[in-house]
C-alpha positions as semicolon CSV with decimal commas, in nm:
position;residue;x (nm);y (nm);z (nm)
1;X;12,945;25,605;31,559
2;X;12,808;25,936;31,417
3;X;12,911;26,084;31,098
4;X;13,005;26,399;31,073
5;X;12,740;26,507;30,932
6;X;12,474;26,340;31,159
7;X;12,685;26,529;31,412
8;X;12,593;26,900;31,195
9;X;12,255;26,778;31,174
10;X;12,223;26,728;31,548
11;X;12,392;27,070;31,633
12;X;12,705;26,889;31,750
13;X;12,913;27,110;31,485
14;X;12,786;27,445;31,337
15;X;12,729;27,483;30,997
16;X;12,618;27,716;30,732
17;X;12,230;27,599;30,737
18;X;12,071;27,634;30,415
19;X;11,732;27,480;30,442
20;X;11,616;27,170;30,619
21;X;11,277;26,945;30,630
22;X;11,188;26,677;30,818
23;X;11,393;26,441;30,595
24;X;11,645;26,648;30,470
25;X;11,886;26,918;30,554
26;X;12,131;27,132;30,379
27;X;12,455;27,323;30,404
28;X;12,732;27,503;30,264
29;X;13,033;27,329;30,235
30;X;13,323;27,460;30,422
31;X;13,572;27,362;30,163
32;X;13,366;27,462;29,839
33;X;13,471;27,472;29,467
34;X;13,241;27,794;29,406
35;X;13,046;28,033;29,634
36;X;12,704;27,849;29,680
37;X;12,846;27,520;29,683
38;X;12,576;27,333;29,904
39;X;12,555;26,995;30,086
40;X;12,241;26,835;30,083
41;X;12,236;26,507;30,259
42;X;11,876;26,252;30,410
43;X;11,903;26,337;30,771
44;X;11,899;25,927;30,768
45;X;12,256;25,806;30,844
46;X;12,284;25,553;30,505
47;X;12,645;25,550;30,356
48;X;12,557;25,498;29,969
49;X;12,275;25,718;29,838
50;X;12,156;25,420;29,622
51;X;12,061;25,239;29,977
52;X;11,839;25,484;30,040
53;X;11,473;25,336;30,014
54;X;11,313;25,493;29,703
55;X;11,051;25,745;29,868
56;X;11,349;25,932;30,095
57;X;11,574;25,891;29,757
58;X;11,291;26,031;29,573
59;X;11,247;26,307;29,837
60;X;11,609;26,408;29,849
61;X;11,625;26,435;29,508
62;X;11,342;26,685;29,542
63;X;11,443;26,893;29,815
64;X;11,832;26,932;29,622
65;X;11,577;27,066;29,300
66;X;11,428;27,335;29,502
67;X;11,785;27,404;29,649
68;X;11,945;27,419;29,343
69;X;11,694;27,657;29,187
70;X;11,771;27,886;29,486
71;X;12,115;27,830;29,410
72;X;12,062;27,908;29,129
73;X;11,880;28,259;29,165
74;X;12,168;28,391;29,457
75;X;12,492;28,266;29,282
76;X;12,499;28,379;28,943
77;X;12,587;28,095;28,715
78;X;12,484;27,842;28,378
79;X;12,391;27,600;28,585
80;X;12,388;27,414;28,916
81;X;12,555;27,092;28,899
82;X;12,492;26,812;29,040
83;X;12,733;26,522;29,219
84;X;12,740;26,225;29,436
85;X;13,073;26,064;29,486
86;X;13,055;25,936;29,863
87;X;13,386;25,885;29,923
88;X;13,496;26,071;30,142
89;X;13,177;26,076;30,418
90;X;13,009;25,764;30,475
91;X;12,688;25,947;30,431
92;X;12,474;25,965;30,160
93;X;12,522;26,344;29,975
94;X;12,475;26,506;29,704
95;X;12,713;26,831;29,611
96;X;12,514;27,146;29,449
97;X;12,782;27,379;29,286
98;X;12,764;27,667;29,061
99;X;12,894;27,615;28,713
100;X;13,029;27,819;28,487
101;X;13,216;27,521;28,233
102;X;13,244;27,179;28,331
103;X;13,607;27,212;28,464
104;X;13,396;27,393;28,791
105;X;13,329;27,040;28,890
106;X;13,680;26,885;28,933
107;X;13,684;26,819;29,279
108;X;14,070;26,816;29,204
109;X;14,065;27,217;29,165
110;X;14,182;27,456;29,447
111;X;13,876;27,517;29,681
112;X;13,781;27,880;29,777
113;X;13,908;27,997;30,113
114;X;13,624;28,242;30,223
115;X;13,529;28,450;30,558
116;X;13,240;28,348;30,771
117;X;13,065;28,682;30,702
118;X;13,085;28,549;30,303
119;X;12,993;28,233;30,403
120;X;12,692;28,461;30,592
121;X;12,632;28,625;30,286
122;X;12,592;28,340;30,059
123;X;12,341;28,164;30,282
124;X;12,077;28,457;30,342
125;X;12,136;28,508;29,947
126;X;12,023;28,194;29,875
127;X;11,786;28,134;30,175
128;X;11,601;28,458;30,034
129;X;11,537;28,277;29,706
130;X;11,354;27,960;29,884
């Protein structure tokens, strides 16, 4: 059975594309802790990132640097952290969010409820920055 995000990558369920590569593809979240907050995720269905073979690790890892430096550029902040818990989809990701103090990545926190034209907003922002 398909994860749901093998089902985003396959156009099954719109999302808020950020970039993709033959490997790799990546999208806002819908439930974000800051504007900017970005899935990136191995097209590859693998539940635990550390399964991944080391070249599409390796290339993941690459792809969320050049993300994050977009990031970066379109959502003012100190830095772009970086997380993998993969809990909660049994597919490898890695979460890209804006931080301002450490407390930004508490996945605990209240996430942002925002419109589709901010969500619109937020992706040519950062898109324009690849």
């Amino acid at each position: 059975m398909a994860t749901i995000f093998s089902k985003i990558i396959a156009g099954e369920i719109p999302c808020y594309k950020i970039a993709e590569t033959e490997n790799c593809f990546a999208f806002l979240d819908i439930s974000p802790l800051a504007k900017g907050h970005t899935l990136v995720i191995p097209k590859k269905e693998v539940d635990y990132i550390f399964d991944l073979e080391d070249s599409l690790l390796s290339e993941l890892n690459i792809f969320a640097k050049r993300v994050s430096k977009a990031i970066d550029l379109a959502c003012p902040c100190k830095k772009v952290g970086i997380a993998v818990i993969g809990l909660e989809v049994p597919h490898a990701h890695i979460h890209l969010v804006p931080l301002h103090n450490v407390g930004d990545l508490d996945f605990k926190r209240p996430k942002l409820d925002l419109s589709k034209e901010e969500f619109q907003q937020i992706v040519k922002d950062i898109q324009s920055n690849l």
